[in-house]
N, C-alpha and C positions, 0 to 999 in steps of 0.2 A: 231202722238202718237208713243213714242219708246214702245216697247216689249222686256223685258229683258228674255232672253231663255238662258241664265247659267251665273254664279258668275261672274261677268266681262265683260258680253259680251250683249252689247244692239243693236238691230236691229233697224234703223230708216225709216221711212218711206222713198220707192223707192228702196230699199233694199231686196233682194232676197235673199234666201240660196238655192245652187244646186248644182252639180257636176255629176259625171258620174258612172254609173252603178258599183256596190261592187260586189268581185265574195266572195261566201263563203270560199276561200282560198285565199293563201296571193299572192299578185303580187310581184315577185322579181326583173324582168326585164322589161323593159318597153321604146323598142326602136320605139319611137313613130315619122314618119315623120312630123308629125301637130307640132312637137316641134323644130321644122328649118325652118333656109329660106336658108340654103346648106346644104350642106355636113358636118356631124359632121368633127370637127379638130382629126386629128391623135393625139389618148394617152387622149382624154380628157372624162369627166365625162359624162354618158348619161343624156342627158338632162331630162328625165321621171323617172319613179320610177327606184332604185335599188342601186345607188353610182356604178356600173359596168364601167370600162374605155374601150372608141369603140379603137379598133384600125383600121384603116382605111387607105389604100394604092391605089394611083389611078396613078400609073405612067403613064402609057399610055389614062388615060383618058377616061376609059368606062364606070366610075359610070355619074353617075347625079344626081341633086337633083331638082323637082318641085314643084310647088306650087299646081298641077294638084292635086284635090280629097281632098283636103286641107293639102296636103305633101306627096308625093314619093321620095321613092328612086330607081333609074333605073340600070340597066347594059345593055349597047346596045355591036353594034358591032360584027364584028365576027371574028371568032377562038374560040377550043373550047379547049383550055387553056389561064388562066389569070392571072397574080399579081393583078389586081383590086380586091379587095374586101373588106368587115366590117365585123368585129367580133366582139362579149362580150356576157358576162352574166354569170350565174354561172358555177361551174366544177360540174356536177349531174351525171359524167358516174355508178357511183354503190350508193346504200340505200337510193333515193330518188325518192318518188313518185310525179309526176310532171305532169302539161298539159303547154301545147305548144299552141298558139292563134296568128295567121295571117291571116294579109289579101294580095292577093298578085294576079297579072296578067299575062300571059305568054306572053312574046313576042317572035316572032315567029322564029327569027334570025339562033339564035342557041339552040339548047336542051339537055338538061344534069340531074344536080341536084339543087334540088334550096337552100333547106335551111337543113345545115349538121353540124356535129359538127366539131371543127375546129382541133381539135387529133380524130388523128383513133388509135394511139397508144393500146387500148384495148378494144374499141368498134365501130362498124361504126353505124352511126345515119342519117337518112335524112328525110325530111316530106316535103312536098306541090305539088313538080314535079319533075317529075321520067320521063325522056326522053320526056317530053314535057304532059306527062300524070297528072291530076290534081288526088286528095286526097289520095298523096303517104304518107306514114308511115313505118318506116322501122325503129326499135329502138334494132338495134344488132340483127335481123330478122326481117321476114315478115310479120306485118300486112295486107299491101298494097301495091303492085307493081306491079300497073297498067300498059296494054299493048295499053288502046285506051283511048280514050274521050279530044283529046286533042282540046282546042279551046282555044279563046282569052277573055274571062269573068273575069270580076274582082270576086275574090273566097276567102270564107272563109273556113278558116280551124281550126280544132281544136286535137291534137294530145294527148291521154291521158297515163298513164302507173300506173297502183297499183305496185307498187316494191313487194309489203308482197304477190300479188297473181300472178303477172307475167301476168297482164292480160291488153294487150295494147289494142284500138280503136282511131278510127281516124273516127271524125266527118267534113261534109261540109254542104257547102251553098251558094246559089248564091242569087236569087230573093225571095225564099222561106224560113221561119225559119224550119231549123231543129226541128225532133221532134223526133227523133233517132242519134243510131251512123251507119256510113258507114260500116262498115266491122268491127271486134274482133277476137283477136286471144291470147291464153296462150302459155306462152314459158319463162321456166327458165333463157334463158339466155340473154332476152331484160333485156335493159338498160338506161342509158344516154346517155349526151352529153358532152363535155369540152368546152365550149365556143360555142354561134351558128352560124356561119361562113355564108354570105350570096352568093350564085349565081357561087359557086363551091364548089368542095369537097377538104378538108386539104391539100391537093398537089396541088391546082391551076386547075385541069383537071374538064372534065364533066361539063362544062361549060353551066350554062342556063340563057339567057337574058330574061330580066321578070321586072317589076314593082314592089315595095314591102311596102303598105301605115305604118305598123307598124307589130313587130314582140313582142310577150310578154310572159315571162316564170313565171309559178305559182306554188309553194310550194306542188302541193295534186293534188287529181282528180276531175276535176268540175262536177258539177250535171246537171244532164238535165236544171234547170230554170238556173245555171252560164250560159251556151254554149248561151240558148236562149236569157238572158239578155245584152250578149254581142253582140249579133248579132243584138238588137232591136237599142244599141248607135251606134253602127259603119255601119247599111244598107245604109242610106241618106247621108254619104259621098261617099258613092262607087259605087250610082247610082239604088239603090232598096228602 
């Protein structure tokens, strides 16, 4: 028996409707490893939400791409300067309130910065690991900048900012759903990002080798049930 569920569109039996978790704000970025079987192409369109072009350099060879978790992206090796790296997504450094959503690994190699904006030209931006320390947030100041807890867990993070109140947090998660944020802090003069540069800072330096399943930037501040609802589709690939 078909079911006609809107002007045009009939479901037939064996025929499912689903998809994945909607956050109450809009997704703009959406660099999802589940959406390769390599390495994005240099210059070319993200394959997930947003129309953003990655650019992506690996002269030497220290990205990777797996199929591990149902797609990473890697940075091995060491030295803790690199030309390896990916960047895209929107220019957010001033008037917009945004949250930041990864999930990512530390590998032990080297430790630096994991995920930064790709100009520091007017603000410095970093969130996930801060010298090997996990749910760093630093958005043109201090949220979070962690001096311990460094290990080897796949980790969620979630980094938020009100522009109108100056008021950032930086929420995590490993086995457990969040049911809070990790740390809050007000300061006039956080901000954005210009593109989010993976696994160094805008100069190449500070260097952190790390696994990275998907990184995603969103329009607004997510609510307690976003952070949770995101955490409830993405645990069972990461191993929770």
């Amino acid at each position: 028996m078909a079911i006609t569920i809107g002007p045009g569109i009939t479901m037939e039996a064996g025929i499912s409707l689903g998809g994945g978790f909607v956050a109450s704000v809009e997704l703009v970025y959406n660099l999802d490893a589940a959406d390769y079987t390599a390495l994005p192409v240099n210059g070319s369109v993200v394959a997930g939400t947003g129309g953003h072009t990655i650019t992506v350099s690996n002269s030497t060879s220290r990205l990777s791409y797996s199929a591990t978790n149902g797609g990473i992206f890697s940075l091995t090796g060491a030295g803790g300067t690199t030309t390896d790296t990916m960047y895209g997504g929107p220019n957010w450094v001033t008037g917009q309130s945004y949250s930041v959503f990864m999930a990512y690994q530390r590998i032990a190699t080297v430790d630096g910065r994991l995920l930064n904006t790709n100009s520091e030209a007017s603000k410095d931006w970093l969130m996930g690991l801060y010298n090997g320390h996990p749910n760093t947030f630093y958005p043109n100041g201090s949220v979070n900048l962690p001096s311990s807890g460094a290990d080897l867990l796949w980790r969620f993070g979630w980094a938020t900012l009100n522009i109108s109140t100056g008021v950032g947090q930086i929420w995590g998660a490993t086995s457990t759903q969040p049911t809070a944020y990790l740390f809050t802090a007000t300061n006039g003069a956080f901000g954005g990002f210009n593109q989010l540069r993976m696994f160094s800072r805008a100069s190449g330096s500070e260097v952190q080798t790390a696994n990275i399943g998907l990184v995603q930037a969103y329009s607004g501040v997510f609510t307690t049930a976003d952070i949770q609802g995101l955490y409830a589709q993405y645990k069972s690939r990461f191993g929770y």
